[in-house]
N, C-alpha and C positions, 0 to 999 in steps of 0.2 A: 699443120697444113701439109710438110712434107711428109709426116708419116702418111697422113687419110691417101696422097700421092700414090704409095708406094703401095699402099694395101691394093687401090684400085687398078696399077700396073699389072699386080697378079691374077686378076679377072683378065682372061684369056679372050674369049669369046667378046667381043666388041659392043654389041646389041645389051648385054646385060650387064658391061659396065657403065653404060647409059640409064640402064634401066637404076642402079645403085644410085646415080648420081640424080636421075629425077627424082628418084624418092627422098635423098638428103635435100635436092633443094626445095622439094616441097616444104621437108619438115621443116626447115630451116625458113621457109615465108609462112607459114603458119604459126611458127614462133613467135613472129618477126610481126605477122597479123594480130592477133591475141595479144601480146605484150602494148602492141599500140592501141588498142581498145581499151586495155587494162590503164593504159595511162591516158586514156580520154580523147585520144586523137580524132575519134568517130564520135564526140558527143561525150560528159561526164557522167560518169558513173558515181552515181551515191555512195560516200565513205559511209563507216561503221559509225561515226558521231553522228550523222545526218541517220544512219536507218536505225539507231535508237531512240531518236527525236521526234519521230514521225506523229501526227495529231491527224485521228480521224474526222473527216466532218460528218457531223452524227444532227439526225434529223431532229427536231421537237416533236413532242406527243402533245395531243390535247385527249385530256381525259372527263366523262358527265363525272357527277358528285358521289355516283356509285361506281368509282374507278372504273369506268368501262371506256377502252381506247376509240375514240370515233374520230381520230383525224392526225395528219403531221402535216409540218410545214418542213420543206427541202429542198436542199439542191440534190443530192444526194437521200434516198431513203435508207437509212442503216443505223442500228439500233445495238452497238456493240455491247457484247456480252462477255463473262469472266469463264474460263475452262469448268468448271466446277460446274454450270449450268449446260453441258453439253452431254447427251443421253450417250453412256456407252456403244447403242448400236449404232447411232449416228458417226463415229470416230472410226468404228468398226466399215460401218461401207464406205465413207469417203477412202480409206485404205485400201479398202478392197479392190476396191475400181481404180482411184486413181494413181495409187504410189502403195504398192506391197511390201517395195523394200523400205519404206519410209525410215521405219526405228534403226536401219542401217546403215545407209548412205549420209554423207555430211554436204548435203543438199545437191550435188548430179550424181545419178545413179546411172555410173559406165556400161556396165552389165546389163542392164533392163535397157538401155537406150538401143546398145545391139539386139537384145532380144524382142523387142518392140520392132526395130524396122524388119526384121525380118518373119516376122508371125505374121504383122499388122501389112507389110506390102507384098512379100510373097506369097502368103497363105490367106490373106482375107481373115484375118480371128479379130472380130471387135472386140474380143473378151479379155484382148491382152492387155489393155490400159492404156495410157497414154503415153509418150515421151517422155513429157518433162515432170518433174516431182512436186511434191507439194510445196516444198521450198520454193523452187521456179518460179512455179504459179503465182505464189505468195510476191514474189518479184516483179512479175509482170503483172498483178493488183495493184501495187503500190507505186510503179512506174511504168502504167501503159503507155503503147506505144506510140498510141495519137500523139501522145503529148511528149513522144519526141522527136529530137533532129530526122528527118527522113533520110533513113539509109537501106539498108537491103535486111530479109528474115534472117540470112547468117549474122549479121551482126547483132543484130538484139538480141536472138539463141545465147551468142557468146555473151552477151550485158546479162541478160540471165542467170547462166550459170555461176558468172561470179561474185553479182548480189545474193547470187542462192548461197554461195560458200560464206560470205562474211556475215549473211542472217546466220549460218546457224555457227556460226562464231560465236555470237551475240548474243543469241534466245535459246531456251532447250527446245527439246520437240514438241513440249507441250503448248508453250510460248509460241511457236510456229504456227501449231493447229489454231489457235486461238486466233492468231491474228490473219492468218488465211481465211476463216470461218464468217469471219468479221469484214473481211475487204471483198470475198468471192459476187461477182454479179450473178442475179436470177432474173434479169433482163427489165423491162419495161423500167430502169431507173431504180431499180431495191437491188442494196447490196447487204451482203449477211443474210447467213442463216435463220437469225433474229424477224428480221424484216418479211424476208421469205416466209417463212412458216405463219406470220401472224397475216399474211398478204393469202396465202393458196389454202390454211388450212383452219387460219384463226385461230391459233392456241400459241403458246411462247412455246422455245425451243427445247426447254425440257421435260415436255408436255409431248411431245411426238410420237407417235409407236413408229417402229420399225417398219412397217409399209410406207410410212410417210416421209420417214427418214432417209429412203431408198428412193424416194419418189423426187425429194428434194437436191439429194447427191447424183441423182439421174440426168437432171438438167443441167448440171454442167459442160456437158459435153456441145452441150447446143443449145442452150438457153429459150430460143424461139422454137427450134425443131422438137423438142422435146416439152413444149410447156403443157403440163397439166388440163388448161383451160380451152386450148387450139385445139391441141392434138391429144387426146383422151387416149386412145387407143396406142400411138405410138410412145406416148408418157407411160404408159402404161406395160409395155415393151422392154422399153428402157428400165422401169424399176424394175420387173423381173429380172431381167440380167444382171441388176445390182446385186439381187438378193443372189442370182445364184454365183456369184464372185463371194460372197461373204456363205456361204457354203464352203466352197471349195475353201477359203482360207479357216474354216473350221469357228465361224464366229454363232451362226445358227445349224439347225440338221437341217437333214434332208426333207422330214417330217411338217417342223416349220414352214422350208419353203414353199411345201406343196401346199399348205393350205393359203398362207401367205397369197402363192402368184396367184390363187382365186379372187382373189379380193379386189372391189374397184377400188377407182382412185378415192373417193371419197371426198371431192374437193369443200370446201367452206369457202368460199373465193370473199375477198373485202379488201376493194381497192381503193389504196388513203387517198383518193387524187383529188387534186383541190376543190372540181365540180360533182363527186360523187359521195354516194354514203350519206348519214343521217345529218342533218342540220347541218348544210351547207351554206345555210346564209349565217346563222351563227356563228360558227368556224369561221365564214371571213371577217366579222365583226370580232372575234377573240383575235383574229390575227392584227388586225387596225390598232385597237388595245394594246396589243405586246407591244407591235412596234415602238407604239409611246412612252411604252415602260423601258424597252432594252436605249431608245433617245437619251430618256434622261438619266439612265446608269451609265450609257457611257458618257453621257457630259458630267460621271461625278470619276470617271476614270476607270469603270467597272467593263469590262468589256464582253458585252454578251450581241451574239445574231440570232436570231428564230431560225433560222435555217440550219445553223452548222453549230448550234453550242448545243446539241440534245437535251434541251429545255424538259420542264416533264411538269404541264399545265393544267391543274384541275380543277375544272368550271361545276358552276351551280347547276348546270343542266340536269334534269332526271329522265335518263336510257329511256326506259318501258313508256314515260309519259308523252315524251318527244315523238316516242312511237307511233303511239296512239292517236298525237295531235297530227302527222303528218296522212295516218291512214285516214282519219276526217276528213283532213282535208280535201282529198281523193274526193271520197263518198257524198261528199256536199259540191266540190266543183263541178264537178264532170258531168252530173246532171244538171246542175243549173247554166253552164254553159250550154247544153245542147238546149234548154228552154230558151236563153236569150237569144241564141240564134232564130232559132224559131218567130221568136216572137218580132222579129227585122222580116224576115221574110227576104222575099227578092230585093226588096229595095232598103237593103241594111247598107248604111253608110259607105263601110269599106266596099261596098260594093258599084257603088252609085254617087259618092259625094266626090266630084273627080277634085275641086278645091283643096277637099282636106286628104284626097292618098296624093296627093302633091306637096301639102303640107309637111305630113306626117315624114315622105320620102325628103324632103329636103334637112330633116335632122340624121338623115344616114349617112355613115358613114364613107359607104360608095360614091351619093350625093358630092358630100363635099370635097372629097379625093379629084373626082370631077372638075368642080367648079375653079379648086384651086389651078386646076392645069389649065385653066381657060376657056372651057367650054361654054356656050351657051345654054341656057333652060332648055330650051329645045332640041337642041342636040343632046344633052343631059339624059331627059327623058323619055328620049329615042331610045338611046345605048341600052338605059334601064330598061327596055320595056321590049328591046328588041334580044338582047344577049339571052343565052339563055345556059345553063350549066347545071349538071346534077345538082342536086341539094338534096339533104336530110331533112324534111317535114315532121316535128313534131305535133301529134293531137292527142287527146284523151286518152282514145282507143290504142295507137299505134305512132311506129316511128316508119317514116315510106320514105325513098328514095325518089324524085320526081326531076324530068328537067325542065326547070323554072328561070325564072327573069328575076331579078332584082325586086322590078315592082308585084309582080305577084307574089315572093315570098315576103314584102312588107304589108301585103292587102292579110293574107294567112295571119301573119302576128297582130295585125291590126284591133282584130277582133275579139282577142282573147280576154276574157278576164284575169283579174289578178286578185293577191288577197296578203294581207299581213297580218300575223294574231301573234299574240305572246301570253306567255302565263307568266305569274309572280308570285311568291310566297310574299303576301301584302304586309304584313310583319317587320321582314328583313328586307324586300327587294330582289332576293335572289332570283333569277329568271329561272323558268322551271322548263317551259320549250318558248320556243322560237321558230315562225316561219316568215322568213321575208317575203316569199313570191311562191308562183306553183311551182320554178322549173328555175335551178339556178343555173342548169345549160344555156337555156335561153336567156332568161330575163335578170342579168345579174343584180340589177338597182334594187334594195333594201328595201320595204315598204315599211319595216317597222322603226331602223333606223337611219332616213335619209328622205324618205318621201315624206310632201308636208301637204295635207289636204283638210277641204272645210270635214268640221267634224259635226256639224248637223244636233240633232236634240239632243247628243252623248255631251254639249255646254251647259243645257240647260240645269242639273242640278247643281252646277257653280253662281247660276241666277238667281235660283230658290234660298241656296246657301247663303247668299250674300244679302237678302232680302231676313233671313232670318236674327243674320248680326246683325241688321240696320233695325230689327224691334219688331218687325212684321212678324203677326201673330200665325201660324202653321195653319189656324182655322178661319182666317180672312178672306173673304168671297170675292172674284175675280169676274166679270161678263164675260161673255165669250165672245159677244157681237164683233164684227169686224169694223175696226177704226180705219177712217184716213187719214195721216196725217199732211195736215197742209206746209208746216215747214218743213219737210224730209220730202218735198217733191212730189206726193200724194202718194207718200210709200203704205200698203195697206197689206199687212201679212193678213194671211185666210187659213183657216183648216180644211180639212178633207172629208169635213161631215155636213148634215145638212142644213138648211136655212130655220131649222127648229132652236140648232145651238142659239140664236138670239136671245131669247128669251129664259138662257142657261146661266147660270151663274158656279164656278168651280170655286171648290176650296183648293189648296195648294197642292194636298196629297192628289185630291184626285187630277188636278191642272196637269200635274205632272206627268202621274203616273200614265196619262190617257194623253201626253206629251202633247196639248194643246195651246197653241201657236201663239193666238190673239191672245191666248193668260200669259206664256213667257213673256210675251212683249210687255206685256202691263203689271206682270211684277219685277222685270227693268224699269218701267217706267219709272215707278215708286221708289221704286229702291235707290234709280241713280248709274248710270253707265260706269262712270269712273269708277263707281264705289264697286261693283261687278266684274271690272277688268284687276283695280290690286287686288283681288280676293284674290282670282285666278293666279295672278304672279306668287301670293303668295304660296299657294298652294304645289308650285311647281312649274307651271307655266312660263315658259322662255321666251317666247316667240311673242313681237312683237303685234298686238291685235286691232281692230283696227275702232278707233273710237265711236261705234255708230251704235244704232238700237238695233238692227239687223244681228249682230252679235247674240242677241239671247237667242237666235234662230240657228246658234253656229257658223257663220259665215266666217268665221276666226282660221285661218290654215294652219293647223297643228302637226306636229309628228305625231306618231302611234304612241312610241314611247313614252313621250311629255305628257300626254292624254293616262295613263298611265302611271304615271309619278303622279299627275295631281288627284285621281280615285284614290292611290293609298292612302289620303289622308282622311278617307272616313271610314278606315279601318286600323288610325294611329292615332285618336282624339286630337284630328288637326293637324298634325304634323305630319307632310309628304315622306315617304323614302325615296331615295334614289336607284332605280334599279341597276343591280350590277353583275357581270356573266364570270368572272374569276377571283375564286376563293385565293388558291396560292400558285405561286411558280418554284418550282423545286429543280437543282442540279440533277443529270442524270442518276447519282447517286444519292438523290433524294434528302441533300441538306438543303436547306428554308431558304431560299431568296427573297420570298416576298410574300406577304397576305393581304385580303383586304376584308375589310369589317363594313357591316351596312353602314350607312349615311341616314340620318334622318333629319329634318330641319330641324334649328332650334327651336322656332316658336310657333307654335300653333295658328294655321290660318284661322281657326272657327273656334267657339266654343267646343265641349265633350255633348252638353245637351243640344247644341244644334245640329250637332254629327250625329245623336241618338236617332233627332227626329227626321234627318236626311235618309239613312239606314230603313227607317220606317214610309217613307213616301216610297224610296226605291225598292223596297220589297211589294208594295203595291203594283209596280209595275211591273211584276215578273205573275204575282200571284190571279190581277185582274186587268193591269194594263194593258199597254202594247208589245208587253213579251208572255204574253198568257200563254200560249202555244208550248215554252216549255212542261207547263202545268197538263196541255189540254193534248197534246199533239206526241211530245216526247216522256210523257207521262212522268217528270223527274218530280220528287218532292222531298228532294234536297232543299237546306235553308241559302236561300239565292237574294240578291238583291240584285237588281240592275239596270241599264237603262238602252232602249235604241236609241238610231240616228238613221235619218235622211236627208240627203241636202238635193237643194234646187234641181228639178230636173233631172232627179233618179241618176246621180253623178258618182254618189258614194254612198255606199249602205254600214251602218254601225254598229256595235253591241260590245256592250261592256257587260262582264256578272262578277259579280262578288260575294262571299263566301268567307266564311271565320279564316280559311288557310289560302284562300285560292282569288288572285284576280285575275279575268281574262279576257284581254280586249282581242277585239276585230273587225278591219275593215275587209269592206269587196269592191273593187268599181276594177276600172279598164287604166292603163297608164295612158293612154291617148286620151286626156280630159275632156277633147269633145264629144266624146261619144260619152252615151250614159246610158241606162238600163228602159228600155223602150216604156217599162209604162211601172207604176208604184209595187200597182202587186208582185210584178218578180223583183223590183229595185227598193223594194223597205226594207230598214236593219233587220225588220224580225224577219224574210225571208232570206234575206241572201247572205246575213253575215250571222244571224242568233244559229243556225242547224249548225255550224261548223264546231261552235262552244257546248251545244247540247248532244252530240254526238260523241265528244269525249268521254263528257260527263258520263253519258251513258255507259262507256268502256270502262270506266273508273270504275264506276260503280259495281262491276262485277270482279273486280281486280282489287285483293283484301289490302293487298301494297297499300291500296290508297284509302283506306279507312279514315287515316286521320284529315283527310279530306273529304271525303264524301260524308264522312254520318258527323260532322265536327256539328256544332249548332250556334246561332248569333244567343249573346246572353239579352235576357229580356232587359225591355225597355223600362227605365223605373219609370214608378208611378205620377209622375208630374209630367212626361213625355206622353203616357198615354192617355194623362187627362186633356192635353193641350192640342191630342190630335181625337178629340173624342168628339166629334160635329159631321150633320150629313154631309156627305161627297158634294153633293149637286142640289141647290136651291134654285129653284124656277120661280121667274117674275108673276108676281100678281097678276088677276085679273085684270085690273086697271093700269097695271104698268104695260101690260101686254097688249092692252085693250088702243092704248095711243102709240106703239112702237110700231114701226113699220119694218119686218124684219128684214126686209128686202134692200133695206137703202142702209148706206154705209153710214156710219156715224163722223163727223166730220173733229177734227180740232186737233192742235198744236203738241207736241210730242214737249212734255219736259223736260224743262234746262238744255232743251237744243231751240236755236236761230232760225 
């Protein structure tokens, strides 16, 4: 001390032995500052044990069965990758642009930090680069600053720099790049490289060319200001400048760059977000699934999350077919919604039933937010009906921005149709597509797995079936005339033909096939309720039904699913499968966690010959039934069996088809049960829910992919099957039985083995 004394004594001039002395004691509290950060004073800084330790959370993949990536679950989307999977020129312009002295500096670059503020603030040169280095960066990835103590930018600068020195303590350069590569955000939630590239351009990251690689090192600077998909043009800006820094550092010529900076962006945009992209109601049904599965590993000590353990899940689904099924669905909604509306006219429910958009509103969410705070009904639907606030309006055609009330955006969804269809390889069970709903923005509820609805004449060949094990002959004649019964309250089912059916008599195939009402009932009758409900269970059927004769009419509320598992079994000689959406779940390094194998029951609901001659009724009904129209309309003559459904009141339309490799069910109705489809002709299965299946089909059929579906063939029926179904369709009464029937009056009498 006394020497520093005696130096500063010989500083003559007074002013500038002050000036020595500010500047020691600057250094001297900058010391004194830095030293206390370094020992944590302003918050702890991560030791070298802790930044070796570090564990990324890394999103899950759901992969179709033709490894095609269509979703992730995340908190984080980031998809970490090994150095060896990163394209030279990629390494090359992150360099360029962000850290030149990179291979030289031991993570703060002294030299560049001066030369950067004074290009970068004096001169305006955005080509100078950044401040801080990649190491930094890497720094502040891994301990942003949200998430820490609030202090001032100098002190995190400083936390920086010195996590930057003991990273590269710790990792080489290469290790750095890598784990920079892997932590760096591209905004909207995706971190990495990885993520990125398969998010803006669709392809993994060492799959990139150089424009893209440029395009993606581009957005760091500003992740929003520079995105791609926003801002084209200034994205576009920006990766030029990249390229021409990896010029200047000698990585491409001059040559390159010029044709290079011609080049658009070339985006592929595919956003994993949990409401977007292909089979979105699927995807949350794999996600419900995993759940259960990471449940019970971790209660055996296994410790996995779908979000953060980078799971890598590959489902049964088929890409191209999912595709297909979901552009049907298009092609078939959209015009039959603008029929249905139509066919309301001005005085369509939502429009006019004020009971039920009262109804309808008091299951909403607003509703009972409302009513908990206190509100009256009428103040209630005041508020609703008087507020009014932008909203996004989805329809067919478009998406509109409108400002709406509560209650008018619930009269808008009111209306809407909805639909659920699934495919199955009827074999194994594997699900092949999957549509829950039109819109899983809007309408998140599951129709295939969660909704449960009457399923209409799609029961009826579990009546026939069970009529067949009880001894009933396939060519046993059925009247058509309309019964009433007096014990079941004068319940009197009727068809939709006319007063000539009295004097009609059906065999079974044709009962069927022409899905006639008064026959379902009366080969229930015979057969036996009970005996017709365990068939059902065994066949698959979960759902409790309800024990009446109305049941061969469908009144039963099924899921889609269920409905589904119990068709497989006449294409398993009896035995249902269980439909299932994932094969295996594999570590991100793709060692085996888990697989699953079909399910099939053990024992046969039906005989094989009663399966043969079900097979053969329901091909009747695709070939001259109630689904002839694939024949006559969609001109398919693919080998098809299958059956519609209609329930009460044009409430829900059905169609099932089946096929040597292929089953595929589908409903159509409205999620607001009361409404139903104005009148049969637009509300019957063969209208409103058969086009959606024969429309695939139709796709299929020109797409060789699926050969082994479309030209596959049913093996013929042996010879005792087609003797047994070898009798006219339709016997009409005698003269003289005709001669005293009066076709006009109902026939009266007591419903068997019911009270």
């Amino acid at each position: 001390m006394q020497g520093i004394k005696k130096i500063l004594s010989k500083i003559k001039p007074p002013f500038l032995r002050y000036f020595f002395v500010g500047i020691a004691g600057f250094l001297v509290l900058t010391v004194i500052f830095v030293g206390s950060i370094y020992l944590g004073a302003w918050g702890s800084v991560p030791n070298k044990k802790e930044l070796s330790n570090f564990q990324y959370q890394v999103a899950s993949e759901v992969f179709t069965a033709d490894s095609v990536l269509i979703g992730k679950y995340y908190l984080n989307d980031r998809q970490p990758i090994t150095f060896d999977e990163f394209p030279e020129h990629l390494l090359q312009a992150l360099i360029s642009i962000e850290d030149e002295r990179f291979y030289e500096h031991s993570g703060v670059d002294y030299p560049s930090l001066f030369r950067v503020g004074i290009k970068t603030i004096l001169l305006g040169d955005e080509s100078s680069g950044g401040g801080s280095t990649i190491s930094q960066q890497l720094a502040k990835n891994l301990y942003p600053r949200r998430d820490r103590k609030q202090t001032n930018i100098v002190v995190d600068k400083i936390k920086e720099m010195i996590i930057a020195g003991r990273l590269e303590d710790i990792y080489d350069k290469n290790e750095i790049l890598t784990h920079y590569l892997n932590t760096v955000s591209f905004g909207d939630n995706t971190f990495g490289i990885e993520s990125a590239a398969l998010k803006f351009f669709n392809t993994r990251t060492k799959n990139l060319s150089v424009e893209q690689a440029a395009t993606l090192v581009g957005m760091l600077k500003a992740t929003y200001g520079y995105n791609p998909r926003i801002f084209p043009e200034k994205s576009r800006e920006r990766r030029n400048l990249v390229l021409s820094t990896m010029v200047k550092n000698d990585f491409i010529s001059k040559t390159e760059y010029d044709a290079l900076k011609q080049l658009d962006i070339g985006l592929d945009y595919r956003d994993y977000d949990y409401s977007s992209g292909l089979a979105p109601y699927f995807r949350e049904e794999v996600r419900k699934q995993l759940l259960e599965w990471t449940k019970t590993q971790n209660e055996e000590g296994k410790e996995y999350n779908i979000y953060t353990s980078g799971l890598k899940v590959y489902t049964t689904l088929n890409y191209k077919m999912q595709q297909l099924a979901e552009q049907s669905m298009v092609e078939h909604m959209d015009p039959l919604q603008s029929d249905f509306e139509k066919s309301y006219g001005k005085n369509a429910p939502w429009l006019t039933d004020k009971n039920l958009i009262k109804t309808v509103a008091r299951r909403s969410t607003a509703y009972k937010n409302l009513k908990k705070d206190g509100f009256t009904d009428d103040e209630i639907f005041d508020s609703l009906q008087r507020t009014k606030r932008k909203m996004t309006i989805t329809s067919w055609e478009e998406e509109t921005e409108k400002e709406l009330s509560v209650m008018d955006s619930i009269q808008h969804y009111m209306k809407f149709l909805n639909t659920g269809s699934i495919s199955l390889n009827p074999k194994t069970g594997e699900v092949l597509t999957w549509i829950g709903g039109v819109d899983f923005k809007q309408f998140k509820y599951d129709h295939i797995s969660q909704s449960k609805r009457q399923v209409g004449s799609t029961f009826k060949p579990f009546v026939y079936t069970a009529a067949l094990e009880q001894g009933i002959e396939p060519c046993t004649y059925f009247s058509a005339q309309e019964v009433e019964y007096e014990n079941l309250k004068g319940w009197s089912p009727s068809n939709s033909g006319d007063t000539d059916e009295a004097y009609l008599n059906y065999s079974m195939e044709e009962g069927l096939s022409k899905s006639v009402n008064t026959i379902a009932v009366k080969v229930m009758e015979k057969t036996g309720v009970d005996e017709v409900l365990a068939l059902a269970k065994k066949m698959g059927i979960e759902e409790r039904l309800p024990s009446e004769p109305s049941i061969a009419l469908g009144t039963g509320e099924i899921k889609l699913i269920e409905l589904a598992k119990a068709y497989t079994s006449y294409m398993n000689e009896g035995r249902s499968v269980e439909p299932f959406l994932i094969k295996t779940i594999t570590t991100q390094q793709d060692s085996l966690l888990a697989s699953f194998e079909p399910k099939k029951s053990e024992n046969a609901a039906f005989s094989a010959e009663n399966g043969q001659i079900m097979m053969e009724m329901m091909k009747s009904t695709i070939n001259s039934g109630t689904a002839s129209r694939i024949r006559s309309t969609y001109k398919l003559s693919n080998d098809i069996a299958g059956k519609t459904g209609t329930t009460q009141n044009n409430k829900d339309a059905w169609f099932v088809a089946l096929s040597p490799n292929l089953l595929h069910v589908t409903w159509v109705g409205l999620d607001h049960h009361e409404i139903g489809f104005r009148n049969t002709s637009i509300g019957q299965g063969a209208n409103a829910a058969l086009p959606m299946y024969a429309l695939l089909l139709q796709k299929m059929n020109k797409d060789e992919q699926f050969n082994h579906i479309t030209r596959a063939r049913f093996p013929a029926p042996s010879g005792r099957v087609q003797e047994m179904l070898d009798c006219e369709p339709i016997k009409r009464d005698g003269f003289f039985k005709r001669l005293f029937k009066n076709p006009n009056k109902k026939k009266t009498r007591k419903f068997k083995g019911q009270d």
